[in-house]
N, C-alpha and C positions, 0 to 999 in steps of 0.2 A: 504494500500500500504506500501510496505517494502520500503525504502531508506537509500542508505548509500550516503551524499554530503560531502566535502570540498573543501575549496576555501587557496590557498596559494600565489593569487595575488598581495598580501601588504604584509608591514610589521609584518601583524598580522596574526597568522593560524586559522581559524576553521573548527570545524566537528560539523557533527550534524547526528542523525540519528533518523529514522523511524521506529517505530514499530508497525503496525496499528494505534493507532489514539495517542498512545504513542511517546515523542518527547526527545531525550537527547541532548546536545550539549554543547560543547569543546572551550574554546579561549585559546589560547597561543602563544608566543611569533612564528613570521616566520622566513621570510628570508635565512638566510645559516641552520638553523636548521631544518628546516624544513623538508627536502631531509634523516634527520634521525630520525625524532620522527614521524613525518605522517603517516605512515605504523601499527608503535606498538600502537598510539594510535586508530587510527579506528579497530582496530583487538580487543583492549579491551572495546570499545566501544560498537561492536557489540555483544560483549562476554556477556556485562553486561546489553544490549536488549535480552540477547536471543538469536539472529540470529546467521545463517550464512552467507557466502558470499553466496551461492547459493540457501538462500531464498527470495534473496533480487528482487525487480523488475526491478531496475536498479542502477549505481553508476553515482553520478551527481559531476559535479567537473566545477570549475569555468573555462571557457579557458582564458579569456582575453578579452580585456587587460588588462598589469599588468608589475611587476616585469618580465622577461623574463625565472629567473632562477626558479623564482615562477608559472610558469607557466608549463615550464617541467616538472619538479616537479609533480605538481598535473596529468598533463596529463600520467605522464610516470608513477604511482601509480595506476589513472582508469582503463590506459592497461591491467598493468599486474594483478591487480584485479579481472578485469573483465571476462580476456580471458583463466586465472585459473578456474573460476567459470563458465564459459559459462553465462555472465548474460550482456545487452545489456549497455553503455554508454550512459551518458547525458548532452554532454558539452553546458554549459550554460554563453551567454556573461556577464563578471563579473559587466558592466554598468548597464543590467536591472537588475542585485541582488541588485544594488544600490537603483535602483529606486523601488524595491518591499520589500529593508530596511524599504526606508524612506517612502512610505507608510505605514505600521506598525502604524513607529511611531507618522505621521501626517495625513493620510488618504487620500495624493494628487494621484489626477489622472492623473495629468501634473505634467512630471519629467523630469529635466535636469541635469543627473547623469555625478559627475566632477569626476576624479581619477588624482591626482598629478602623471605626465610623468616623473617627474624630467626633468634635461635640461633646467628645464625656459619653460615648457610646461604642455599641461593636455591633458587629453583623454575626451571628450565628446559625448553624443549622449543623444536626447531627446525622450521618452519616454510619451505612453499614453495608460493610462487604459479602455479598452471597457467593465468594469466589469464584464469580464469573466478571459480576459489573458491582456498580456501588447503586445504592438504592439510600435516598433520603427519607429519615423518619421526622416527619412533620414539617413544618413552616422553617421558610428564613424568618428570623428572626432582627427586628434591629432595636436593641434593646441596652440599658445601661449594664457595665460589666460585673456589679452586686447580684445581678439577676438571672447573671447565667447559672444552667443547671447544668451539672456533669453526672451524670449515672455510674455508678461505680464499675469499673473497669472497661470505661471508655477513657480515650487518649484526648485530651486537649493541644489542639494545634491550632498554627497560627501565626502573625506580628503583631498581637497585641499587648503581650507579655510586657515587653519594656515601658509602653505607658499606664498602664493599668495594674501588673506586679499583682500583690494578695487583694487588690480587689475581683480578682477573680477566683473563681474554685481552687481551692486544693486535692490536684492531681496530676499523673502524669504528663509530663509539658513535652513538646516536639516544635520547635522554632520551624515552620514552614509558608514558603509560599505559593500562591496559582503559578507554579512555572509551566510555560509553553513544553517542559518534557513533558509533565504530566498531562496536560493537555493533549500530548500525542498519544500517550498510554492509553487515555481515556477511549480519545473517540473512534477503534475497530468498534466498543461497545455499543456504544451511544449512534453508531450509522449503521449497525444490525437492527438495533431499536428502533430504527425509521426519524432520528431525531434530526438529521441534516436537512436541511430547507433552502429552497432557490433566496440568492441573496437578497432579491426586495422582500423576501418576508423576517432577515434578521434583526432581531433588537437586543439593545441593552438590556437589563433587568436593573434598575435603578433601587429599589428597595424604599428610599428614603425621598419618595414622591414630593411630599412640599418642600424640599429644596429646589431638587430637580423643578421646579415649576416659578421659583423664584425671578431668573431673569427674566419668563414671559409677563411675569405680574407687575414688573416692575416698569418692561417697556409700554405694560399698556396704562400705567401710573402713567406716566409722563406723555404717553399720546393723549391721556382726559385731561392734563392739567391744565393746556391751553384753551379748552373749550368751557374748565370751571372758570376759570378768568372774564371769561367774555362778557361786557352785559347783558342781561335779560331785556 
């Protein structure tokens, strides 16, 4: 299977790609940069697999939750990727990349993937391994880090640890992130599962909606201002 993943949900970017049983993969710096180096690096990525965009079997890109502008980002890259090459999307929630990191690196099949929300928040959702695929138990969650529940002999993972510390559960810890490897790991599953989708039906999964909604409320603050002004 051909795969081109990344993930621009945190502060940190990755790629990784797929070349039959061949594996390359990218860290660098995210955030505001990211919306400009993203692009040129998977294009030499695939350069230096060999590929092209239209060998590939799908492109897998983190949606969320996450950073918001990280998120676009990645999704508004899969599009246009995708829908140049004719080649199907594979947006993947960026929790279970967390929890199919931290498998990797510890082998749990109970995961409780944490993503610092900023705000004095996190993003949660637990996670379980049927040693085929991962299957999510219940809701994302985007809730303060006193609140999170850990089930006893489930693995806490995640980059929340460093801002949050004992405000969260006492349990197993596993520093992990949505990296574009696991992103590759994931989706042989998740495209047996019929989950890939032609690229104009990909979206984000934002989580934390009234934010996400803040700059449209705000441009349309200021398009009624002038009309509050007028007189009657």
């Amino acid at each position: 299977m051909n795969l081109l993943a990344f993930d621009t949900s945190t502060e940190t970017m990755t790629l990784a790609v797929r070349a039959g049983s061949a594996v390359l993969q990218r860290r660098e710096a995210g955030g505001a940069r990211a919306s400009a180096t993203l692009i040129p690096m998977a294009m030499a990525m695939l350069a230096e697999a060999g590929l092209s965009l239209r060998q590939l079997d799908a492109i897998v890109f983190g949606r969320g939750p996450g950073s918001f502008t990280g998120l676009r980002t990645a999704c508004a890259v899969a599009q246009g990727l995708a829908l140049g090459a004719d080649r199907p999307v594979l947006p993947v929630e960026t929790l279970m990349a967390v929890a199919e990191a931290a498998r990797a690196q510890d082998g749990a099949a109970n995961v409780l993937a944490v993503l610092d929300a900023r705000m004095d928040e996190v993003y949660a959702a637990r996670y379980r391994h049927d040693g085929q695929a991962w299957q999510r138990e219940g809701a994302i969650e985007l809730i303060a880090p006193e609140a999170v529940a850990c089930p006893p002999g489930t693995l806490l993972a995640g980059n929340a640890f460093a801002a949050y510390g004992d405000r969260l559960p006492a349990a197993r810890r596993v520093e992990a992130l949505p990296e574009a490897k696991a992103l590759l790991s994931l989706a042989p599953a998740l495209i047996a599962r019929g989950e890939s989708v032609p690229a104009e039906q990909a979206l984000p999964l934002y989580v934390r909606d009234r934010v996400a909604q803040t700059t449209a409320e705000r441009e349309a603050a200021r398009a009624a201002a002038p009309q509050a002004k007028m007189p009657s």
